[in-house]
Structures are given as structure tokens and as C-alpha cells.
N, C-alpha and C positions, 0 to 999 in steps of 0.2 A: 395082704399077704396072710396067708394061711400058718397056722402052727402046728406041732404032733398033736395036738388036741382038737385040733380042726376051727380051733377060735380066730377072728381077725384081729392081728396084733394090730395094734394104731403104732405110729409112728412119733409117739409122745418122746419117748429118750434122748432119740435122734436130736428132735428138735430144741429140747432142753440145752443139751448138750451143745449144739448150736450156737444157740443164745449166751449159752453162759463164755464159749469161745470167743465169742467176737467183741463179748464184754471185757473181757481178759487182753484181749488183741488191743481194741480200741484205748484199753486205759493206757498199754505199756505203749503204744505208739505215743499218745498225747504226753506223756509223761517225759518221753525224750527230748522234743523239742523246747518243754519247760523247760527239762535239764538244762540242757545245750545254751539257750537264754538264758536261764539265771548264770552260767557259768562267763558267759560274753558280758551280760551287766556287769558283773564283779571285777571284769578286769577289764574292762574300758570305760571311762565315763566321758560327761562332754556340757559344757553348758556356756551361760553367759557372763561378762564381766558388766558390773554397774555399780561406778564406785565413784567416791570425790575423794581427792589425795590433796594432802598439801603442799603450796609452795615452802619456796628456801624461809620461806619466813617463820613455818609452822602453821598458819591459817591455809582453812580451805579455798583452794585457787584453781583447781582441776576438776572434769568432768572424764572421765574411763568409762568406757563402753567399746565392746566388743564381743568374741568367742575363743573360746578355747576348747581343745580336748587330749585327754589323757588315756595312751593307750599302754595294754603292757604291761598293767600295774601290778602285776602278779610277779613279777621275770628281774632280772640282774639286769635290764636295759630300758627300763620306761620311758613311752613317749611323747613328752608334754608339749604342747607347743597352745601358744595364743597371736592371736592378732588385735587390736583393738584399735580406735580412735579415742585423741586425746584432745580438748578444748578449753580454754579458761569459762570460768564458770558464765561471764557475759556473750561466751556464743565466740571469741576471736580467740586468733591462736590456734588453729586444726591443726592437725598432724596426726602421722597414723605409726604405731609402733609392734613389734614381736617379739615374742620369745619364742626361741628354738634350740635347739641342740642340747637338750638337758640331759647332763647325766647324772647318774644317784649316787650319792656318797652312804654307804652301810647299807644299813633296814630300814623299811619306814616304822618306825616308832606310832605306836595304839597309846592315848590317854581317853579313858571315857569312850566318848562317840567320835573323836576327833583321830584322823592317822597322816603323819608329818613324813612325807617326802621333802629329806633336804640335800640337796646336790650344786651343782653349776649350768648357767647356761649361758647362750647369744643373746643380747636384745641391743635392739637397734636402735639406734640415735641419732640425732641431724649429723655428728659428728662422724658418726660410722659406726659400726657395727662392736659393742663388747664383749667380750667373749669371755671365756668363765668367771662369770658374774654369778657370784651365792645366791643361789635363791630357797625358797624353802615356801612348796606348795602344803595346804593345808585342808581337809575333805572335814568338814560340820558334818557331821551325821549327815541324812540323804536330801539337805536342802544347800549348805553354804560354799562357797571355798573362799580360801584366801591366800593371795601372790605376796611374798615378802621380798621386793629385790633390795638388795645391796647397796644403800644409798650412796655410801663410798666410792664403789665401782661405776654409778652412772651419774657422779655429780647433783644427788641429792634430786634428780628428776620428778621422782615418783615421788616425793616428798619424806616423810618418816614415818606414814603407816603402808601395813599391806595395801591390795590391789585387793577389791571383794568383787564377787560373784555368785551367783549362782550352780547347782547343780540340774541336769534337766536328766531325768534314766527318762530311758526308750523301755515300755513295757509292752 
């Protein structure tokens, strides 16, 4: 391309310009989808349970393993729910139990690294199914969680500590 000067302009600008576009494009696309993710992590989590609870006696007598996840955790409605298998610690005794239907009582409360969802839920039992049963879900910073159900409410099943698990984030 010729100029009033009769010199050949190169096409340097253009190209500049260019590049430095598609670098600008390229970040703020990348960057939405980060968004978007970090904003799904934060309000949903999900992981495993692996825990030894004690019998009526206060000694450990139970093997807990299962899944769980919590979705929601942001909202006046969160959705917790687990499944797990439960065994005496010599392998007899199977049986498989849930929690479901949790609703949240207030805020969850922030100590530390720790944030306490405490509400009610269903969990099922050979004897049938209990319904608002206290419980109070508890998030360890980005490794632990822990189930506290209501010994009361299910005849001292899960023994007298939480249910432990795991946290697993999808990155």
C-alpha cells in the first residue's frame, strides 16, 4: 500500500493491534469460565464419608462409609443429602442408611476455617424412616466434614460422636 509520500506502509499496526486483541479476548473468555467454576465450587460440594462411630456402649463398634453432597449452600434452601453403608467393625451387621430432606435452621455460622450448617432432616432406620432429626453438618476448611445426628432422635444409632468424611472439590 502506497502512501501521500509514495512510501510502502507495512501493515505493522494492524497486526499489533491484532494480537494484542485477541489477547484481551482470549483472557476475558478464560477468565469467565474460571468465574463461573469458582462460583459452582463455593456453592456446591460433595465427597465421602469414612468414619468408626460408637456403639450404645460408647466403644468403637461401627464402620460408616459412603457419599454425600451438598448443594445450594449459598440459598435459604440447601441440599444435603448422604447415603452410606454401615457394619460392625468384624465385617457383620451391613446395613445401608440416608439422610435427606434437610432444612436449615438461621445462618450457617463461620468459626475459623470451620462453617456449621445446623437444621433437621430424614434418616432412615430399620425401623423406618425419622424425620426432623437435628442434625448439624460441619465443612473443615477444604479437607474434612462432620455429620452430627441427634442421638435422641435415632436411639443412640450412630453412637455419640459425628459421622466424619471427607471433602472431594472438582477443579
Amino acid at each position: 500500500m502506497m502512501t501521500k509520500n509514495n512510501r510502502l506502509a507495512l501493515p505493522v499496526k494492524p497486526s499489533i493491534i491484532a494480537v494484542i486483541g485477541a489477547m484481551i479476548i482470549s483472557t476475558g473468555a478464560l477468565s469467565i469460565p474460571l468465574s463461573i467454576a469458582n462460583a459452582q465450587k463455593s456453592d456446591t460440594e460433595m465427597g465421602t464419608i469414612a468414619s468408626i462411630q460408637n456403639g450404645k456402649d460408647g466403644k468403637p463398634t461401627w464402620v460408616t462409609s459412603g457419599a454425600w453432597d451438598f448443594k445450594n449452600m449459598n440459598s435459604n434452601s440447601p441440599t444435603f443429602n448422604a447415603t452410606f453403608n454401615m457394619f460392625m467393625l468384624n465385617g457383620s451387621a451391613a446395613h445401608k442408611h440416608t439422610i435427606t430432606d434437610f432444612k436449615i435452621n438461621g445462618n450457617p455460622t463461620k468459626n475459623n476455617n470451620a462453617t456449621t450448617y445446623n437444621g433437621t432432616a430424614t434418616v432412615s432406620l430399620k425401623t423406618g424412616p425419622a424425620m426432623g432429626v437435628p442434625i448439624s453438618i460441619k465443612l473443615m476448611g477444604n479437607s474434612a466434614i462432620s455429620i452430627w445426628v441427634d442421638p435422641s432422635k435415632t436411639e443412640s444409632h450412630f453412637g455419640n460422636t459425628p459421622i466424619y468424611g471427607a471433602q472431594h472439590r472438582i477443579t
